[in-house]
N, CA, C and O atoms as a MOPAC input file, in Angstrom:
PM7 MOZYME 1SCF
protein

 N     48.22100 1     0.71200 1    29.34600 1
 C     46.96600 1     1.40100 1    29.46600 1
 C     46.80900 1     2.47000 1    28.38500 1
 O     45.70600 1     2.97400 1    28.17300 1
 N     47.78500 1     2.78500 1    27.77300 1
 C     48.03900 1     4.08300 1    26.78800 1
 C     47.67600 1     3.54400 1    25.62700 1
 O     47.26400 1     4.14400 1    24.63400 1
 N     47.84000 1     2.35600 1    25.77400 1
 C     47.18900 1     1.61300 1    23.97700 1
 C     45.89300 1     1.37800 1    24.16100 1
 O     45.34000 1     1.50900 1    23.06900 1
 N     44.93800 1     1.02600 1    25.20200 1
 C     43.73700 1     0.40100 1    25.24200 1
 C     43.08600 1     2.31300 1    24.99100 1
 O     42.63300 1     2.27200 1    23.84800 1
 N     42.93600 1     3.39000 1    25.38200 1
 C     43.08500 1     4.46700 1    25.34300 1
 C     42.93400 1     4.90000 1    23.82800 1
 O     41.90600 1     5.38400 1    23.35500 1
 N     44.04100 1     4.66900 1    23.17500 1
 C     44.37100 1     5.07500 1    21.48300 1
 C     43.45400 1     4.18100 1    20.80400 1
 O     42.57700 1     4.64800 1    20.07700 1
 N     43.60100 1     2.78000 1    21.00300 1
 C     42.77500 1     1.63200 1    20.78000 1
 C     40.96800 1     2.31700 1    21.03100 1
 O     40.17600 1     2.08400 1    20.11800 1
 N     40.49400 1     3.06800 1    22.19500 1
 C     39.41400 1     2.95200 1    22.18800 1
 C     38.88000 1     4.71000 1    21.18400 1
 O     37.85700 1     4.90400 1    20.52600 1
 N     40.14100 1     5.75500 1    21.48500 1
 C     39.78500 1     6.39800 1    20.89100 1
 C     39.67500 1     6.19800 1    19.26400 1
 O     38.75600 1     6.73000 1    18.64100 1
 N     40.53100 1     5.50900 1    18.71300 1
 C     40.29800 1     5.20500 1    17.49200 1
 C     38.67500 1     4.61600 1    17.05300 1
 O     37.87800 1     5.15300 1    16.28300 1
 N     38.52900 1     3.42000 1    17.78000 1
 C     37.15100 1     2.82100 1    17.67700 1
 C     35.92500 1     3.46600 1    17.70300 1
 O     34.93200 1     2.97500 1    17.16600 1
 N     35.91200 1     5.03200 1    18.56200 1
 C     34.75600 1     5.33000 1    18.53100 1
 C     34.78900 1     6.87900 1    17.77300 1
 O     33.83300 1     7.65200 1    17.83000 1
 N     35.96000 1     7.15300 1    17.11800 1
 C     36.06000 1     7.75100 1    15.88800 1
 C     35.73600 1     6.82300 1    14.65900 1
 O     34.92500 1     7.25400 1    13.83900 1
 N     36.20000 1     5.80700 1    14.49900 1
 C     35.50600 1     5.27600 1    13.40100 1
 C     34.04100 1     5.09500 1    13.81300 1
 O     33.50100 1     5.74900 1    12.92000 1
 N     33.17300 1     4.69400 1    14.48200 1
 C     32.13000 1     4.39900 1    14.67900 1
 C     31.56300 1     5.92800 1    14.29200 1
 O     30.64300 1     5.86100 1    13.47800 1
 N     31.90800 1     7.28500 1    14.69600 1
 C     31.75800 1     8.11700 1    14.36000 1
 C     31.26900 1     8.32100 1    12.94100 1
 O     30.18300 1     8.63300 1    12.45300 1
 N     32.67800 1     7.98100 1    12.37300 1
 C     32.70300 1     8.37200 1    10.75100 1
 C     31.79300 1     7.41200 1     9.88600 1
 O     31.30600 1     7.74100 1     8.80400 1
 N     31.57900 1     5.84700 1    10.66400 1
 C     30.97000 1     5.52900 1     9.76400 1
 C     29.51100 1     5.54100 1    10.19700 1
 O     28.75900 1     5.15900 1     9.30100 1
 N     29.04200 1     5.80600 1    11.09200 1
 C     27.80900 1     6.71500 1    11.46900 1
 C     26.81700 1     8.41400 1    10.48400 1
 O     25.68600 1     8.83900 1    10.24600 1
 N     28.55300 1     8.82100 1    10.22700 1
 C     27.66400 1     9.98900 1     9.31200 1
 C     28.15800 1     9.73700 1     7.92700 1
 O     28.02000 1    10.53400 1     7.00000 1
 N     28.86100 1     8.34200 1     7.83300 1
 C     28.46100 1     7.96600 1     6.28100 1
 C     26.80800 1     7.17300 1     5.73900 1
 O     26.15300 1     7.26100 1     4.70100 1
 N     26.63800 1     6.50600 1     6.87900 1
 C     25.40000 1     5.80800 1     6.70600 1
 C     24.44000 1     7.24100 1     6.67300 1
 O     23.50200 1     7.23400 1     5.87600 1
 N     24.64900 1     8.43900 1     7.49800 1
 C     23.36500 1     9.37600 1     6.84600 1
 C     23.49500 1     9.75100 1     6.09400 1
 O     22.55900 1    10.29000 1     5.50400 1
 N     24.80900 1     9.72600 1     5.57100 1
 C     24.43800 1    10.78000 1     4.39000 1
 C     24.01900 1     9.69100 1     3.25000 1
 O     24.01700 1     9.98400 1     2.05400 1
 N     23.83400 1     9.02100 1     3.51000 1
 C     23.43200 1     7.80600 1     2.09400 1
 C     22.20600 1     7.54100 1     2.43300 1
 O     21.59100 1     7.22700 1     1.41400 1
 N     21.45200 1     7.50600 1     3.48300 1
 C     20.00300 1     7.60100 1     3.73800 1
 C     19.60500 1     8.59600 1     2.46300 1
 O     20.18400 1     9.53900 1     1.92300 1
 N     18.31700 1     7.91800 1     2.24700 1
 C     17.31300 1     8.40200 1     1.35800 1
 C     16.73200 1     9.69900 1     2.11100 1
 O     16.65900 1     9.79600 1     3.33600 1
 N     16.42000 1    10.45800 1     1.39700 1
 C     16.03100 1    11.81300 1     1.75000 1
 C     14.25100 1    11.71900 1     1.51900 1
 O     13.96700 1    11.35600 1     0.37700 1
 N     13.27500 1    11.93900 1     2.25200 1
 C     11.89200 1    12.11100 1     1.75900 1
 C     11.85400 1    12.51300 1     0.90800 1
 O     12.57700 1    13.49500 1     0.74000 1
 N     10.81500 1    11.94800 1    -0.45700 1
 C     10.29500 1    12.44100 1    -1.27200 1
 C      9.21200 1    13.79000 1    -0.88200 1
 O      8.66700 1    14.02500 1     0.19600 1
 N      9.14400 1    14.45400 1    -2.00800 1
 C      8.07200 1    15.68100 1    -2.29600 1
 C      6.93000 1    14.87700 1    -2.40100 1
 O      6.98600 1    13.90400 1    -3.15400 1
 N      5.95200 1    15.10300 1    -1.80700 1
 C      4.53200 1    14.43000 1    -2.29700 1
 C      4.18800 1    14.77800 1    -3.50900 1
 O      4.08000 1    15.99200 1    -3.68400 1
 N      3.87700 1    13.74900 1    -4.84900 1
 C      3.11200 1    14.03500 1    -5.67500 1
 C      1.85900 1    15.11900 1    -5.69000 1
 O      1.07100 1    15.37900 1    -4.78100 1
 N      1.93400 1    15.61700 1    -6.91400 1
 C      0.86100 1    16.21800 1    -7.01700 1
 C     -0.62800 1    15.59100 1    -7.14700 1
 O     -0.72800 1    14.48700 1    -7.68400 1
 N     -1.84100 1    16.28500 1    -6.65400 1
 C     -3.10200 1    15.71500 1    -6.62400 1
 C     -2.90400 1    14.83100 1    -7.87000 1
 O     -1.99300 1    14.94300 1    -8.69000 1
 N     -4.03000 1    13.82400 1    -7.87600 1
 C     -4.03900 1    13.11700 1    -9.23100 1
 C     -5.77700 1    12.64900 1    -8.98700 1
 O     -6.40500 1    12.40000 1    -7.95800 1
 N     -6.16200 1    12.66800 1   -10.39900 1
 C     -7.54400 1    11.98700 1   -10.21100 1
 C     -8.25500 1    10.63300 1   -10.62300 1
 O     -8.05600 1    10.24200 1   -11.77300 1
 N     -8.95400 1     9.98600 1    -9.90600 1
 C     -9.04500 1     8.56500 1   -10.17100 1
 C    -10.78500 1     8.19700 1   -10.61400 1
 O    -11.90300 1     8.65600 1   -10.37600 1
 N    -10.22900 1     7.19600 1   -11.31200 1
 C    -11.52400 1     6.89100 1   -11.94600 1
 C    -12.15700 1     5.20400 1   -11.87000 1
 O    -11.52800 1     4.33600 1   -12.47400 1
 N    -12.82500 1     5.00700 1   -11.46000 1
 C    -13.05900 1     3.48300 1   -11.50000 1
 C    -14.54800 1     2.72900 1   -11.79900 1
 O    -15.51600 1     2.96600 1   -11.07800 1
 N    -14.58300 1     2.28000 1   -12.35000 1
 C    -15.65800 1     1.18400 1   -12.49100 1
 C    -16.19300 1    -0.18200 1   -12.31600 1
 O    -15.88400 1    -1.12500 1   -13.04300 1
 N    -17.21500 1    -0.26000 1   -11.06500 1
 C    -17.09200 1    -1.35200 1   -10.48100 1
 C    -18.65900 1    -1.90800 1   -11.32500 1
 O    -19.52200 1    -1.08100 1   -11.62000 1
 N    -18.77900 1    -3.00600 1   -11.54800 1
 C    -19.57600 1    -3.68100 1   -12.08700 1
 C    -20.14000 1    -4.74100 1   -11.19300 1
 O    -19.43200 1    -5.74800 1   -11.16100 1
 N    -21.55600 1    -4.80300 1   -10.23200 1
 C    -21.13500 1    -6.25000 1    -9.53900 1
 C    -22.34800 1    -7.05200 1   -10.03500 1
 O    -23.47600 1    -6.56600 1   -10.10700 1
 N    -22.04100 1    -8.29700 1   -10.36900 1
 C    -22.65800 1    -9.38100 1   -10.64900 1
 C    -22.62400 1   -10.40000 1    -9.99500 1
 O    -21.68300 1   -10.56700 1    -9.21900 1
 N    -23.69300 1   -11.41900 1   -10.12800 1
 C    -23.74200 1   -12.63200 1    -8.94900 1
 C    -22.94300 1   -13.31300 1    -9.58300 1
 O    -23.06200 1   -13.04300 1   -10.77800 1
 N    -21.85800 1   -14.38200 1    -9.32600 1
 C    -21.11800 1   -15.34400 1   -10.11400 1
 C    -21.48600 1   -16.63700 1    -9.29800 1
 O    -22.21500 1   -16.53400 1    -8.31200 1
 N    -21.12700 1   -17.51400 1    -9.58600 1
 C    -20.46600 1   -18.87100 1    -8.36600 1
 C    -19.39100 1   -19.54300 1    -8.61400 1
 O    -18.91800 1   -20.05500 1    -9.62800 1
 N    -19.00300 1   -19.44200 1    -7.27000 1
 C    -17.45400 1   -19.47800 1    -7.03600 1
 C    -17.40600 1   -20.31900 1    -6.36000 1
 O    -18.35100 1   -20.66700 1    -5.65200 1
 N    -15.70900 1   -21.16500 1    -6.41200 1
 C    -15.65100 1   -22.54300 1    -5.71700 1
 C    -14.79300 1   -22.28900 1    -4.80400 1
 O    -14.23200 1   -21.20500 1    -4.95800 1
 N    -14.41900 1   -23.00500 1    -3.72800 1
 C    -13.43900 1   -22.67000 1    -2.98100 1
 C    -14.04600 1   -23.68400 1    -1.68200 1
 O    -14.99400 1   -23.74600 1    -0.89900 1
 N    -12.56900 1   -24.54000 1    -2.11900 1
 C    -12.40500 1   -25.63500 1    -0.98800 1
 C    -13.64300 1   -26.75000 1    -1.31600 1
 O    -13.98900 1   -27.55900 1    -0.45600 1
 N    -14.14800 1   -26.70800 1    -2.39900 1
 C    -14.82000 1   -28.17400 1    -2.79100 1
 C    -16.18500 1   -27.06300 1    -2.73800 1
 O    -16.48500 1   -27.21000 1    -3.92300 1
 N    -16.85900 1   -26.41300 1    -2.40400 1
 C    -18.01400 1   -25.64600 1    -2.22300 1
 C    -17.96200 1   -24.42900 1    -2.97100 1
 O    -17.19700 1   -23.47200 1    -3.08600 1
 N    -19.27300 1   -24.89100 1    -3.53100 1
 C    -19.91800 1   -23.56000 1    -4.43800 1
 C    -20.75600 1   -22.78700 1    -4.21100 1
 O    -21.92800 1   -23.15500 1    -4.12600 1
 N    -20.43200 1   -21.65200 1    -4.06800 1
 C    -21.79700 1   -20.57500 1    -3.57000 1
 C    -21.76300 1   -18.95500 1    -4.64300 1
 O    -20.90900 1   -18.22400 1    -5.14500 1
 N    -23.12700 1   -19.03000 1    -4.56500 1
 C    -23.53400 1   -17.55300 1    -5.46700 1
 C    -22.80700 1   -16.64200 1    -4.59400 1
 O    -22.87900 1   -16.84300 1    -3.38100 1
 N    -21.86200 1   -15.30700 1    -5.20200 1
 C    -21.78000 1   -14.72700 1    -4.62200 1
 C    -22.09400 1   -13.47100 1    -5.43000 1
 O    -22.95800 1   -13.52600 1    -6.30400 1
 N    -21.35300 1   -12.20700 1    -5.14800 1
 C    -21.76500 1   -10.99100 1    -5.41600 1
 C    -20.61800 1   -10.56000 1    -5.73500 1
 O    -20.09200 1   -10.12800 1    -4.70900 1
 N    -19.69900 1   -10.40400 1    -6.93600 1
 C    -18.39100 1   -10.12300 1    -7.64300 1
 C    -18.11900 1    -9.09500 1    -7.64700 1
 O    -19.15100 1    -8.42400 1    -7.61700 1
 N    -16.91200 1    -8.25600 1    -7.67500 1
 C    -16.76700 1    -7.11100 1    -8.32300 1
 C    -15.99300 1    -7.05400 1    -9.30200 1
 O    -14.80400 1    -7.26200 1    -9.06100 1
 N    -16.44800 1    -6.72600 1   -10.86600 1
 C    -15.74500 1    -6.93600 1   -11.88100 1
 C    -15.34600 1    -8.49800 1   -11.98800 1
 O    -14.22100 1    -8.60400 1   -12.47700 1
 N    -15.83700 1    -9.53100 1   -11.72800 1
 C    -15.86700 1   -10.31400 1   -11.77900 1
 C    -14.80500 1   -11.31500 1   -11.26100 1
 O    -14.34000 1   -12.29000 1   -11.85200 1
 N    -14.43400 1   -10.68800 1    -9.59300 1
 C    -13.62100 1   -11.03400 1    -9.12700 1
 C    -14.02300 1   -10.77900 1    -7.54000 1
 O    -14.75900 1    -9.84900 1    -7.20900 1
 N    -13.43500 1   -11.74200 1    -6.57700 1
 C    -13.78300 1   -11.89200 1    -5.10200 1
 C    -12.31800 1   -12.30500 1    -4.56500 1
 O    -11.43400 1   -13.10400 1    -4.87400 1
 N    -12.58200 1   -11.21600 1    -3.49200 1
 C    -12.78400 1    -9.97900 1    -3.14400 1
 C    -12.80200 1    -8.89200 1    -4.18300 1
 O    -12.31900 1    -9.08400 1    -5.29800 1
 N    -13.33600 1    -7.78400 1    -3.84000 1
 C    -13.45800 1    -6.69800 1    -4.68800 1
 C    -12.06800 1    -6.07700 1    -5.04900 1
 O    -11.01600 1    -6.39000 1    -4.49100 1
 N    -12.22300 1    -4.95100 1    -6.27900 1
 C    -10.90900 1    -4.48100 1    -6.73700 1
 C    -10.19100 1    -3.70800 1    -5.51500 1
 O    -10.94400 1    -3.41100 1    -4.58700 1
 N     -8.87200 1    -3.35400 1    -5.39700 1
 C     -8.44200 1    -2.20000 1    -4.70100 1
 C     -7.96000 1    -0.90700 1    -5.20500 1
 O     -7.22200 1    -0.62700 1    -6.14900 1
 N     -8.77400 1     0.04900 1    -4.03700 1
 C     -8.47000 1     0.88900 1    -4.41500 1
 C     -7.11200 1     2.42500 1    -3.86600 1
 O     -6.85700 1     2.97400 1    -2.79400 1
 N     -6.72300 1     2.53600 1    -4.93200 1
 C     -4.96800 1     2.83600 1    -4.67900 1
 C     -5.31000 1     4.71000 1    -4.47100 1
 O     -5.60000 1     5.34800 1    -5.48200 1
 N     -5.24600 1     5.30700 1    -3.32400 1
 C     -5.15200 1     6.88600 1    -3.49500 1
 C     -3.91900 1     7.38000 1    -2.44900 1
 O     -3.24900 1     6.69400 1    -1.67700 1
 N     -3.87900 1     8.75000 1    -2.70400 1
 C     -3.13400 1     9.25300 1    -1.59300 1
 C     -3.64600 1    10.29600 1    -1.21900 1
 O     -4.47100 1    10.75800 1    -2.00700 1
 N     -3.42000 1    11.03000 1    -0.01700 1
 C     -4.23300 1    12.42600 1     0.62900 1
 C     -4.07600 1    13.32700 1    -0.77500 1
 O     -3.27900 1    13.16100 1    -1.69800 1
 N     -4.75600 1    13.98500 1    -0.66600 1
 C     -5.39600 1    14.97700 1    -1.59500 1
 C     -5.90700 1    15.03100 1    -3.25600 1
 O     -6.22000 1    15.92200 1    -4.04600 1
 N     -5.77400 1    13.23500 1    -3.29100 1
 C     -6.56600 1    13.10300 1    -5.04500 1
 C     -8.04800 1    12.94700 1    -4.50700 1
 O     -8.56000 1    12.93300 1    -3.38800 1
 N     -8.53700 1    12.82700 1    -5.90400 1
 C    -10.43600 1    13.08500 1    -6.26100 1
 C    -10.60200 1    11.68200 1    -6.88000 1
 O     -9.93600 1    11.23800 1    -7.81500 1
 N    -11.46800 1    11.13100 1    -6.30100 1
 C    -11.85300 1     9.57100 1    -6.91800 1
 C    -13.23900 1     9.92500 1    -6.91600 1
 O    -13.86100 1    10.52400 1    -6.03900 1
 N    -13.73000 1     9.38200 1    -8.24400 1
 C    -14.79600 1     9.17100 1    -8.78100 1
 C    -15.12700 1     7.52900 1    -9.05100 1
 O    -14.47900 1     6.79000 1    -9.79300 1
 N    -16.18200 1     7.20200 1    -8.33200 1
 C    -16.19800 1     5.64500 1    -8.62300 1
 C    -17.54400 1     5.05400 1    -9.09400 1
 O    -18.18200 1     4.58000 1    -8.15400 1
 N    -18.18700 1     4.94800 1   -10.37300 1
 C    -19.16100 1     4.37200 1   -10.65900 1
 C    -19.30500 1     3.07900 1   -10.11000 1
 O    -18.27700 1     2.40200 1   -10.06900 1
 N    -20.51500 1     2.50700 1    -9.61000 1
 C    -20.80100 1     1.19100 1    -9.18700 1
 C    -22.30600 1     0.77100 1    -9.90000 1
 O    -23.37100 1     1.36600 1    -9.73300 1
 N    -22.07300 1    -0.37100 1   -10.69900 1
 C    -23.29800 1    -0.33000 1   -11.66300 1
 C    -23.51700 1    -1.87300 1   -11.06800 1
 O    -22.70200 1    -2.79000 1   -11.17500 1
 N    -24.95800 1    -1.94000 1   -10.34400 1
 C    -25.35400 1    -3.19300 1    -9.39800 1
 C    -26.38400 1    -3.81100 1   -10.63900 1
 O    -27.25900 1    -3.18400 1   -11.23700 1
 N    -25.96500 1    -5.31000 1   -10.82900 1
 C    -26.34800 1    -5.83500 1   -11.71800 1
 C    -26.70600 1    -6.57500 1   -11.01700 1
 O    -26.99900 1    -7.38300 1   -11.89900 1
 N    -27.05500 1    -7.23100 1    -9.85700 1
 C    -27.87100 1    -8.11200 1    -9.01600 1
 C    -28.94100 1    -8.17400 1    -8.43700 1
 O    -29.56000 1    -7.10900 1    -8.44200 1
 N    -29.60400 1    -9.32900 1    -7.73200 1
 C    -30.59800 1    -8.90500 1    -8.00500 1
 C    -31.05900 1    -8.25900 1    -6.11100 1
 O    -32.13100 1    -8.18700 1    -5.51000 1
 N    -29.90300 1    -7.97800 1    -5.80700 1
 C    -30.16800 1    -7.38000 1    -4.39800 1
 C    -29.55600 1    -6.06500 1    -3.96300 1
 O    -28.36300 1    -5.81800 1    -4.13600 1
 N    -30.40600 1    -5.23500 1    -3.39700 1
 C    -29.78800 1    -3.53500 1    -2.99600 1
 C    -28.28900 1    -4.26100 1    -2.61800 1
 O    -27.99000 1    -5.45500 1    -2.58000 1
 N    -27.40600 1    -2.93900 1    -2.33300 1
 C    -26.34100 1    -3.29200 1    -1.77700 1
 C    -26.04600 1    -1.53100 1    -1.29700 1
 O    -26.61400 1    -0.49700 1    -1.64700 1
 N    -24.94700 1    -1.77900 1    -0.39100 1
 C    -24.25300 1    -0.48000 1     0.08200 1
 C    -23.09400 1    -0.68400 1     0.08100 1
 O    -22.67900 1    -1.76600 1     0.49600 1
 N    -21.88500 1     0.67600 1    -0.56800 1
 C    -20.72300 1     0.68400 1    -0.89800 1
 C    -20.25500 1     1.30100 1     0.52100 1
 O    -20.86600 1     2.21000 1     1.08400 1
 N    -18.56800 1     0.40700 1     1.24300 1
 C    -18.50400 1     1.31000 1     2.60100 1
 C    -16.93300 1     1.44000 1     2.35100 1
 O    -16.14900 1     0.61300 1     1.88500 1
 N    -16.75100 1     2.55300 1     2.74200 1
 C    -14.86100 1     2.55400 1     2.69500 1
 C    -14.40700 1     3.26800 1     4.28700 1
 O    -13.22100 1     3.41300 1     4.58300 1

């Protein structure tokens, strides 16, 4: 019984040790970047596009469907021109 004992204290000393080796090798949070400011230009034009044997007019952005994405993080300034080259109103929604 004196070995299962040594046997278990050993086991959950190592489990120990290698418990606060895995934290200390954990990645530590980054500092959030500083603000940054963004700029973009969306252009939309009607194109026609195929997909799955069928062609239909659609409404592009930059000449691509789905529209571009856009990449921020809390506290940058995006500025986004949208220059509607079609021939129908539209509304931008985020």
């Amino acid at each position: 019984m004196g070995a299962k004992k040594i046997g278990f204290i050993l086991g959950f000393l190592e489990f120990l040790f290698l418990d606060g080796l895995l934290l200390s090798m954990a990645q530590r949070p980054r500092p959030h970047p500083r603000p940054t400011i963004h700029h973009y230009d969306f252009v939309l034009k009607e194109a026609n596009l195929t997909k799955l044997r069928s062609t239909k007019s659609m409404l592009t952005v930059n000449g691509s469907f789905p529209g571009a994405t856009i990449m921020a993080r809390k506290g940058d300034t995006m500025f986004v021109n949208v220059i509607n080259q079609g021939t129908f109103g539209v509304t931008i929604h985020w």
